[in-house]
C-alpha positions as CSV (number, residue, x, y, z in Angstrom):
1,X,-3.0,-1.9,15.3
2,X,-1.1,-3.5,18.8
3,X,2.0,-1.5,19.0
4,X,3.0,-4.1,21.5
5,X,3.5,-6.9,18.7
6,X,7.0,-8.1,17.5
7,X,7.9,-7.1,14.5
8,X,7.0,-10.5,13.0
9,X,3.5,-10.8,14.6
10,X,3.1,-7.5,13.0
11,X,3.6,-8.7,9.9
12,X,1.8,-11.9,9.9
13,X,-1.4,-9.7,11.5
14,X,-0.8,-7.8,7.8
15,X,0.0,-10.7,5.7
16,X,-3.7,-11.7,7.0
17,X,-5.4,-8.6,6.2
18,X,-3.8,-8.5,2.8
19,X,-6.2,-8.8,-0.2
20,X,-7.1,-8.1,-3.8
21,X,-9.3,-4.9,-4.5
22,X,-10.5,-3.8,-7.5
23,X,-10.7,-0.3,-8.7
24,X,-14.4,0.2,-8.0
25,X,-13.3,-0.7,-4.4
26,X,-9.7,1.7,-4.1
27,X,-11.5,4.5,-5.4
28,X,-13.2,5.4,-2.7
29,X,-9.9,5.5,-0.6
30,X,-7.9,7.3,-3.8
31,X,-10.4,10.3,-3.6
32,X,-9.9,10.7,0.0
33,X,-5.7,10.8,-0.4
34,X,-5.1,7.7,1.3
35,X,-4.3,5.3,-1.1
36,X,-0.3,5.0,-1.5
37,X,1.4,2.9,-4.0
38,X,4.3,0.4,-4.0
39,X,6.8,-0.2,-5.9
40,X,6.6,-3.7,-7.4
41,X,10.3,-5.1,-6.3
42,X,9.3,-4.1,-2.8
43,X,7.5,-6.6,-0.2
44,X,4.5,-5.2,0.8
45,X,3.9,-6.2,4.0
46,X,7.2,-5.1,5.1
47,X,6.7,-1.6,3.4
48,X,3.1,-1.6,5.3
49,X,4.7,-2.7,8.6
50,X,7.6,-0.3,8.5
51,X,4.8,2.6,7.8
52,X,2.5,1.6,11.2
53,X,6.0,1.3,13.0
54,X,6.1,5.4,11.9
55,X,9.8,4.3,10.8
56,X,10.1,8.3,8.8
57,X,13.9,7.6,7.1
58,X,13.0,4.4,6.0
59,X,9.5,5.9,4.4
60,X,11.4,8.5,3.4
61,X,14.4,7.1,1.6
62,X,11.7,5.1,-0.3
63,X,9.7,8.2,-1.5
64,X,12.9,10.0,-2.1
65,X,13.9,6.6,-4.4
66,X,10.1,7.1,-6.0
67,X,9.6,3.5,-4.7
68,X,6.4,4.3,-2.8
69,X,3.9,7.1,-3.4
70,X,0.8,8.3,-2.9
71,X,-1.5,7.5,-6.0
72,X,-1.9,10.6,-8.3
73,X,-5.0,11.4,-10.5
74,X,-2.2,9.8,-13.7
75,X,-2.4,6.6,-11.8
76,X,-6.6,7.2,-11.4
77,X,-7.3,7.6,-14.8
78,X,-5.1,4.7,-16.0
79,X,-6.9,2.5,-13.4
80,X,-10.5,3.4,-14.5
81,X,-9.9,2.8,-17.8
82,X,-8.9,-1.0,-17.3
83,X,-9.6,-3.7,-15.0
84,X,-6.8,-3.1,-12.4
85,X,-6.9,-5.7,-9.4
86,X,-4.3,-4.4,-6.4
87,X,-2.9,-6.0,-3.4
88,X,-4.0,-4.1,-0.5
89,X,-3.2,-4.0,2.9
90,X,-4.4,-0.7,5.7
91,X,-1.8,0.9,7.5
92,X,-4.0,3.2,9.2
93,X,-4.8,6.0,7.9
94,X,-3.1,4.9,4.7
95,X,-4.2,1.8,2.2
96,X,-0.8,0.7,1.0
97,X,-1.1,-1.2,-2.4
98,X,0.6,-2.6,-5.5
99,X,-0.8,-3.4,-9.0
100,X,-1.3,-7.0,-9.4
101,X,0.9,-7.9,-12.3
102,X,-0.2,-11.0,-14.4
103,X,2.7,-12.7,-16.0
């Protein structure tokens, strides 16, 4: 990604590269480590921006809060088992997601 955009042309370059996965298509990307998953009351992009601007206290306060996390083989199982759809978005080498929730 351009490290010379603004913060907000970051984020719209993300908001474009956002879309819905299924399972079958993050599983590839769980296996290899890379999938990390977002709290729901969090805005994705921003969390996705923050991680390609390598912001650590902010990544870290929100791990330390358990409000992202890389996917574990809990989250895995509970996936396969249903039809899961996720918002995804890459923050290289990472694919940042969140569980679509249908209300």
């Amino acid at each position: 990604m351009n490290e010379d955009l603004t913060d907000d042309e970051l984020r719209q370059q993300l908001n474009k590269e956002t879309g819905k996965l299924e399972w079958r298509e993050l599983a590839p990307h769980f296996a290899r480590g890379a999938v990390i998953l977002v709290d729901a009351h969090l805005d994705l992009i921003e969390v996705a921006a923050i991680m390609v601007r390598d912001d650590k206290s902010k990544v870290e306060a929100w791990i330390e809060e358990r409000k992202v996390r890389r996917a574990d083989d809990e989250d895995a199982r509970r996936w396969s088992t249903s039809h899961h759809l996720f918002w995804a978005v890459v923050a290289a080498p990472w694919v940042v997601v969140q569980e679509v929730v249908e209300n």
